[in-house]
Biopython code that builds the backbone (N, CA, C, O; Angstrom):
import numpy as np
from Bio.PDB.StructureBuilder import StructureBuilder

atoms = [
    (1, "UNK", "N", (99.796, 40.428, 94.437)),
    (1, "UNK", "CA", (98.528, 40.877, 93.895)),
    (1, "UNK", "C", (98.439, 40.587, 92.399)),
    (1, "UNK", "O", (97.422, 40.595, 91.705)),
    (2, "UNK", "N", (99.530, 40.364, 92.082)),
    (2, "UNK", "CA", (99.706, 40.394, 90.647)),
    (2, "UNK", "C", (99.706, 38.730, 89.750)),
    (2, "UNK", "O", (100.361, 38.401, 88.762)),
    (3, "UNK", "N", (98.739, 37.961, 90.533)),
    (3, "UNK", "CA", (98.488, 36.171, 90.404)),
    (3, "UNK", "C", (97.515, 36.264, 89.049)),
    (3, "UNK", "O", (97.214, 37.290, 88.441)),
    (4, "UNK", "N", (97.112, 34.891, 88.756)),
    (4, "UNK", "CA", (96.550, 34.525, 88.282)),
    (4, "UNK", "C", (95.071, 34.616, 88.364)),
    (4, "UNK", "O", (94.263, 35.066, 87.551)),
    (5, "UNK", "N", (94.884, 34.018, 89.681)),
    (5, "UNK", "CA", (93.658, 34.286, 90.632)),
    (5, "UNK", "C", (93.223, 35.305, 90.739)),
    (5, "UNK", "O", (92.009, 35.493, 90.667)),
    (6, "UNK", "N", (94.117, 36.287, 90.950)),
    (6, "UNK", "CA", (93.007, 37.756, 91.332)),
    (6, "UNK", "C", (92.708, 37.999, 89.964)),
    (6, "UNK", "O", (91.606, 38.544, 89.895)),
    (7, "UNK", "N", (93.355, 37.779, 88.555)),
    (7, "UNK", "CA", (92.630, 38.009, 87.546)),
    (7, "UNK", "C", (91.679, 37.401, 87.082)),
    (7, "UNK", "O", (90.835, 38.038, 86.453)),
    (8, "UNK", "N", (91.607, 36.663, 87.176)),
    (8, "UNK", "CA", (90.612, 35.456, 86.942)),
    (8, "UNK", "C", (89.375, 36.043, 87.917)),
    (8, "UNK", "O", (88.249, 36.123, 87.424)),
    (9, "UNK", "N", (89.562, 36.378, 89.065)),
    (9, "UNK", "CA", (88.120, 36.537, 90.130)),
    (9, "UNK", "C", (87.911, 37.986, 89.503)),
    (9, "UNK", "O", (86.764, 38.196, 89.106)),
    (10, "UNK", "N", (88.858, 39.053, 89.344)),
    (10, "UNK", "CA", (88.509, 40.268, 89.086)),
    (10, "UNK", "C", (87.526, 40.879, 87.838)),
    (10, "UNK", "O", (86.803, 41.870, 87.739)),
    (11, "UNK", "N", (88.021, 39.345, 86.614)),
    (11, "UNK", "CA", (87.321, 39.264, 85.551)),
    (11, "UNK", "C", (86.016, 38.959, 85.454)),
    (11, "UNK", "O", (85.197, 39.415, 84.656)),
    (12, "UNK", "N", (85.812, 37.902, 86.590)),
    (12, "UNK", "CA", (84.195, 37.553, 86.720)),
    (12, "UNK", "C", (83.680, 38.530, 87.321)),
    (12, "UNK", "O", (82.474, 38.712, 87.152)),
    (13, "UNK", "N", (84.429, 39.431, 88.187)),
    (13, "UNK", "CA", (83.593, 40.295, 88.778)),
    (13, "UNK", "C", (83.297, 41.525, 87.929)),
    (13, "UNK", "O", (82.437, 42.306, 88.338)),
    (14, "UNK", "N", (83.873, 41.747, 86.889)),
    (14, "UNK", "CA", (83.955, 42.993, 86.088)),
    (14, "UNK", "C", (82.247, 42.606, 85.059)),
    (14, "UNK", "O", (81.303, 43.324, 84.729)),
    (15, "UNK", "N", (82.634, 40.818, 84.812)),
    (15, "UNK", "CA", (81.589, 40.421, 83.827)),
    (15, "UNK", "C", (80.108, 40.472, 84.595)),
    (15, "UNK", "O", (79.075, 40.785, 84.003)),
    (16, "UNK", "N", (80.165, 40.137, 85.913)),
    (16, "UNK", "CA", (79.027, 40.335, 86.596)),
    (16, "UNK", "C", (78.300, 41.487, 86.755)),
    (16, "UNK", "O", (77.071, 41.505, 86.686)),
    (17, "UNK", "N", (79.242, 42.818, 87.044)),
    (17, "UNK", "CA", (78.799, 44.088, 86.916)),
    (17, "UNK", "C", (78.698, 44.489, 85.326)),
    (17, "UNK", "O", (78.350, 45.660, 85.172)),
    (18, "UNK", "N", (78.884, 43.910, 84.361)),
    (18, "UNK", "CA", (78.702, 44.264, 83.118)),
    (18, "UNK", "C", (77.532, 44.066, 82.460)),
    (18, "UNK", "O", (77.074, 44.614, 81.458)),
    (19, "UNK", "N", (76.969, 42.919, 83.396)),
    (19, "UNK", "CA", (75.646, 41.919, 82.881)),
    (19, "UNK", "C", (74.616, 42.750, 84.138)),
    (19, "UNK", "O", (73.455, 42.949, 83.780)),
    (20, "UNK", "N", (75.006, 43.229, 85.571)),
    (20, "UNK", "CA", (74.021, 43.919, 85.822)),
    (20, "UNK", "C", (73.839, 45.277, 85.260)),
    (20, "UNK", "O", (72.700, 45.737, 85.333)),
    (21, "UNK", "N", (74.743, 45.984, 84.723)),
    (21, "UNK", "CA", (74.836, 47.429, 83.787)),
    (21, "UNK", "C", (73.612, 46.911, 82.834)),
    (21, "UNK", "O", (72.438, 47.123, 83.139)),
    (22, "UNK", "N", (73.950, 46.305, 81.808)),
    (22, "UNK", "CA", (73.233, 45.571, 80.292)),
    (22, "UNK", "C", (71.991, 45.426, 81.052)),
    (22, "UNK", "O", (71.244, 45.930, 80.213)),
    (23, "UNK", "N", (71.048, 45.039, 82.233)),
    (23, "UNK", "CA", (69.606, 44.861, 82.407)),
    (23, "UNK", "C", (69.346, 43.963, 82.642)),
    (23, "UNK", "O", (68.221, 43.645, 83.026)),
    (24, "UNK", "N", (70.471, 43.080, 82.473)),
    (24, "UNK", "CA", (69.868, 41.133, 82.682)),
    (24, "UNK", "C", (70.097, 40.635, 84.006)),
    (24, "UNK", "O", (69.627, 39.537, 84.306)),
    (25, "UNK", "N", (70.943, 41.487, 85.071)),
    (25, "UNK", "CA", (70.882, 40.797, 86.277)),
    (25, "UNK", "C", (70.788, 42.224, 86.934)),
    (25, "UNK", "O", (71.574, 43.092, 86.554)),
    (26, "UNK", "N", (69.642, 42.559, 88.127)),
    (26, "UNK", "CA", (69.321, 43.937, 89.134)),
    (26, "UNK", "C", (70.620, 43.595, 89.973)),
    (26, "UNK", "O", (71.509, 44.445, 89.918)),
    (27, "UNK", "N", (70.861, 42.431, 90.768)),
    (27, "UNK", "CA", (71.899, 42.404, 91.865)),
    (27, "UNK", "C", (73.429, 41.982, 91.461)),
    (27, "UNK", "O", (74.373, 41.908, 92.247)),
    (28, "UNK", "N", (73.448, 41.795, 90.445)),
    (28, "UNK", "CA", (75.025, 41.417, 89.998)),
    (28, "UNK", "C", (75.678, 42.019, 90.379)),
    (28, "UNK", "O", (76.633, 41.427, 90.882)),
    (29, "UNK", "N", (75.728, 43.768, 90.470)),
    (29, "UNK", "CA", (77.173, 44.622, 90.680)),
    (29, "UNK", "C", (77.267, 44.507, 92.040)),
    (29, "UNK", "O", (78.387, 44.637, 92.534)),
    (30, "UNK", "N", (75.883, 44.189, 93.088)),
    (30, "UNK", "CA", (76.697, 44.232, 94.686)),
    (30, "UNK", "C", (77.334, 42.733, 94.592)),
    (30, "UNK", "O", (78.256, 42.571, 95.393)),
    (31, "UNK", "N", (77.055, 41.702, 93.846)),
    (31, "UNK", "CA", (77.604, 40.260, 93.728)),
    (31, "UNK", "C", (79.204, 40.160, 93.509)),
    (31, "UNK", "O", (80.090, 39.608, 94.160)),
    (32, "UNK", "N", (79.203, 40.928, 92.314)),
    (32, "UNK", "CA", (80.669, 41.502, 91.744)),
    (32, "UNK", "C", (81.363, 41.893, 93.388)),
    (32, "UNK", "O", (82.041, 41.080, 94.016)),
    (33, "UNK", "N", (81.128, 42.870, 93.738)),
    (33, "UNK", "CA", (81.682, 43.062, 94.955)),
    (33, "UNK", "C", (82.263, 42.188, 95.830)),
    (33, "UNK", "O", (83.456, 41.968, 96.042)),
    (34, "UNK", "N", (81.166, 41.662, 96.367)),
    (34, "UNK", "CA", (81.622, 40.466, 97.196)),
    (34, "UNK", "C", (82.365, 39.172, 96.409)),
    (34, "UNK", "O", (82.684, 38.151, 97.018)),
    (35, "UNK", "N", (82.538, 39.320, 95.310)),
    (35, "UNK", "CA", (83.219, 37.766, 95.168)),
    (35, "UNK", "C", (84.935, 38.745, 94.966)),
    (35, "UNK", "O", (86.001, 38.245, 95.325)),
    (36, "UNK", "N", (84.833, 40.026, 94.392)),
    (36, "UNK", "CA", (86.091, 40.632, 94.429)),
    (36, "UNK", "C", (86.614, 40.504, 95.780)),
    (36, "UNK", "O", (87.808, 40.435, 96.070)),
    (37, "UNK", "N", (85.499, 40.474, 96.691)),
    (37, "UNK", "CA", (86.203, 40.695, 98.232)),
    (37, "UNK", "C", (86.553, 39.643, 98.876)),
    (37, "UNK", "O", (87.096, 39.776, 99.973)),
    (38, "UNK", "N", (86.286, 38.211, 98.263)),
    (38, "UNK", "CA", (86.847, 37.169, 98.432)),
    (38, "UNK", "C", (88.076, 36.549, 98.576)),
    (38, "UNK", "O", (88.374, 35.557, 99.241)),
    (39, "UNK", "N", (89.242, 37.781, 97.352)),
    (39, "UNK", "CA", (90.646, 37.728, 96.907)),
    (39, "UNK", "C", (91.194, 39.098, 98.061)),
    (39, "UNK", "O", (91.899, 38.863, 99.042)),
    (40, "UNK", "N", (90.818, 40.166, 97.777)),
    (40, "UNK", "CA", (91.086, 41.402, 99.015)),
    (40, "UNK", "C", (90.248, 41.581, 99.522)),
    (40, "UNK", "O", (89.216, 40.962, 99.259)),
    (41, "UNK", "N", (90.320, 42.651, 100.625)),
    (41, "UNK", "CA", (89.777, 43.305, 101.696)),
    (41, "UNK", "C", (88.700, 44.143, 101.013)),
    (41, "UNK", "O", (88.854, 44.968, 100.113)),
    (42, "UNK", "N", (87.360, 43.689, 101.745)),
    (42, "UNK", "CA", (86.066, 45.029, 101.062)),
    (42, "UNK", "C", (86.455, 46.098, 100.673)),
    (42, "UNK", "O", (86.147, 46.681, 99.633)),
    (43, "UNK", "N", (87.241, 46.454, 101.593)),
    (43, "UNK", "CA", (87.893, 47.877, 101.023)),
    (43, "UNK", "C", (87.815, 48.372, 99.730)),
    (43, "UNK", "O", (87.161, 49.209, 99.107)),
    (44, "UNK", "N", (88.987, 47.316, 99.480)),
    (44, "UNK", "CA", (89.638, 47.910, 98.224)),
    (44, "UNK", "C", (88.920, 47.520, 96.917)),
    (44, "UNK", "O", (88.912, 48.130, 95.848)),
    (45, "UNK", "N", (87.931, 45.614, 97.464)),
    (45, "UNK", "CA", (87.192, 45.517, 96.321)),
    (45, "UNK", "C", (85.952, 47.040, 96.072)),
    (45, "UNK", "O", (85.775, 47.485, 94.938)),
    (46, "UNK", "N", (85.638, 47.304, 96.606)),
    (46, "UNK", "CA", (84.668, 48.330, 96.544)),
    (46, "UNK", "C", (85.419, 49.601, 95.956)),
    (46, "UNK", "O", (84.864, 50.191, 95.028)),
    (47, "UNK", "N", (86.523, 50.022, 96.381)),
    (47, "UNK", "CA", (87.303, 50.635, 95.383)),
    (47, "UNK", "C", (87.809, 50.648, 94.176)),
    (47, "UNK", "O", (87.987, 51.642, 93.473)),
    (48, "UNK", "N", (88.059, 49.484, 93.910)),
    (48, "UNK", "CA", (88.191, 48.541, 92.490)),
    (48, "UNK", "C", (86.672, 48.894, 91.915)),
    (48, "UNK", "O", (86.776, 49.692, 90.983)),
    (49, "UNK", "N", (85.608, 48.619, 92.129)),
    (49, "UNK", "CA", (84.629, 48.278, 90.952)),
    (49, "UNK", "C", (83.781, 49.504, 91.300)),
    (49, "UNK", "O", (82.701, 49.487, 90.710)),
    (50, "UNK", "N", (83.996, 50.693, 92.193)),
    (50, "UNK", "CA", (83.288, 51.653, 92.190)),
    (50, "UNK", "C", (83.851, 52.477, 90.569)),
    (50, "UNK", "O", (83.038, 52.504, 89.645)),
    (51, "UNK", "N", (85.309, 53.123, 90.365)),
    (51, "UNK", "CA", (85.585, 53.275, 88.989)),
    (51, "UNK", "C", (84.787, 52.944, 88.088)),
    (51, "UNK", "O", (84.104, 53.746, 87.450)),
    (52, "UNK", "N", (84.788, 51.652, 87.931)),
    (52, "UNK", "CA", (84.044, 50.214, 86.693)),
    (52, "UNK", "C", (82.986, 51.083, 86.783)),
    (52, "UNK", "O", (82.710, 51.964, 85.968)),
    (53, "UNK", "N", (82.087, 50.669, 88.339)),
    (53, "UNK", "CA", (80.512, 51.072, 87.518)),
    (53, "UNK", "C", (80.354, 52.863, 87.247)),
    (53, "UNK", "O", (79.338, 53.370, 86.772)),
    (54, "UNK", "N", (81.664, 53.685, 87.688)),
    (54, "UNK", "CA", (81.316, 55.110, 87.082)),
    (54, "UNK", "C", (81.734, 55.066, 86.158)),
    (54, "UNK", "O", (81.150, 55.907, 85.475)),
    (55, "UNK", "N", (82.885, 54.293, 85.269)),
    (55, "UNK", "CA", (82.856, 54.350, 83.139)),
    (55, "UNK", "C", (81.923, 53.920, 82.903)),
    (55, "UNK", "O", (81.239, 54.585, 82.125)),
    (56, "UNK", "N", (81.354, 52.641, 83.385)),
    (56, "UNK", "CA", (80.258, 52.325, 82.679)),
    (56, "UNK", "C", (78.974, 53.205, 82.354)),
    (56, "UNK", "O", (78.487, 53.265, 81.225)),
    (57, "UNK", "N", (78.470, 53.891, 83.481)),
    (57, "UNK", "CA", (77.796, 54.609, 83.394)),
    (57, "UNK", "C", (78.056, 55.842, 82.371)),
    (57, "UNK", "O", (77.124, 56.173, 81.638)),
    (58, "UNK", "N", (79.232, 56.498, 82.301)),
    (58, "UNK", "CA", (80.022, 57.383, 81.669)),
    (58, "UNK", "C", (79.328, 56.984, 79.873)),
    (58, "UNK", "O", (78.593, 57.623, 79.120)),
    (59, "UNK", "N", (80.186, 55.297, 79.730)),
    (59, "UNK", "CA", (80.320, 55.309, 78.459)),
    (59, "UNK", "C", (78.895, 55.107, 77.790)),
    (59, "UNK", "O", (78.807, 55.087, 76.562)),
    (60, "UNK", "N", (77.876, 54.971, 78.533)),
    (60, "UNK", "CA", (76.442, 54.417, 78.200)),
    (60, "UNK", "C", (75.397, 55.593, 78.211)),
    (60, "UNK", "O", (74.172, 55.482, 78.162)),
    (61, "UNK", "N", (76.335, 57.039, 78.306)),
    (61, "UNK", "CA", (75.763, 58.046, 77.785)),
    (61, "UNK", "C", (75.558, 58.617, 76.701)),
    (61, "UNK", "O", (74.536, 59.195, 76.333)),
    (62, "UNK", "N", (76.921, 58.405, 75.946)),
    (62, "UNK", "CA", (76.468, 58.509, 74.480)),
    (62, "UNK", "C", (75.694, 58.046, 73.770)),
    (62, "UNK", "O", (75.128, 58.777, 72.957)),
    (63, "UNK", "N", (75.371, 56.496, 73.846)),
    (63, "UNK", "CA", (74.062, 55.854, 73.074)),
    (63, "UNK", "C", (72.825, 56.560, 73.747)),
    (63, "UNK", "O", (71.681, 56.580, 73.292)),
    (64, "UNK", "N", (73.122, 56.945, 74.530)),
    (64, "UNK", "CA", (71.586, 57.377, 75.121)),
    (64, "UNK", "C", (71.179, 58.765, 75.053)),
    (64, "UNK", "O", (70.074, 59.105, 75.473)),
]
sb = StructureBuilder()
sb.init_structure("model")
sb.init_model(0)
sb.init_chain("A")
sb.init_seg("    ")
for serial, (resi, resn, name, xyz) in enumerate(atoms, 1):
    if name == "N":
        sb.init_residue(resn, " ", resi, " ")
    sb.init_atom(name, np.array(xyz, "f"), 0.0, 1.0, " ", f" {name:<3s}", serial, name[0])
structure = sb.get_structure()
């Protein structure tokens, strides 16, 4: 688990849900998903980036 690849896919998927957080893409974070689930099992991608989008949300309370 610990390759190159899964960082590399995990990163685009983090940047995809980062850019649908920011307003510029509505469907990016279910996108993020599925390309995470490309490297593992839905499962766990959906476990992986459910966290992500609850800090994000978290940290985008203070400016607001």
């Amino acid at each position: 688990m610990f390759e190159i690849g899964f960082f590399s896919i995990a990163a685009l998927a983090v940047v995809f849900a980062g850019i649908s957080k920011g307003g510029f893409g509505s469907g990016a974070a279910f996108a993020a998903a599925a390309i995470l689930a490309t490297i593992i099992e839905p499962g766990q991608a959906i476990g992986i980036m459910l966290p992500l989008l609850m800090l994000m949300d978290v940290t985008s309370l203070k400016p607001y």
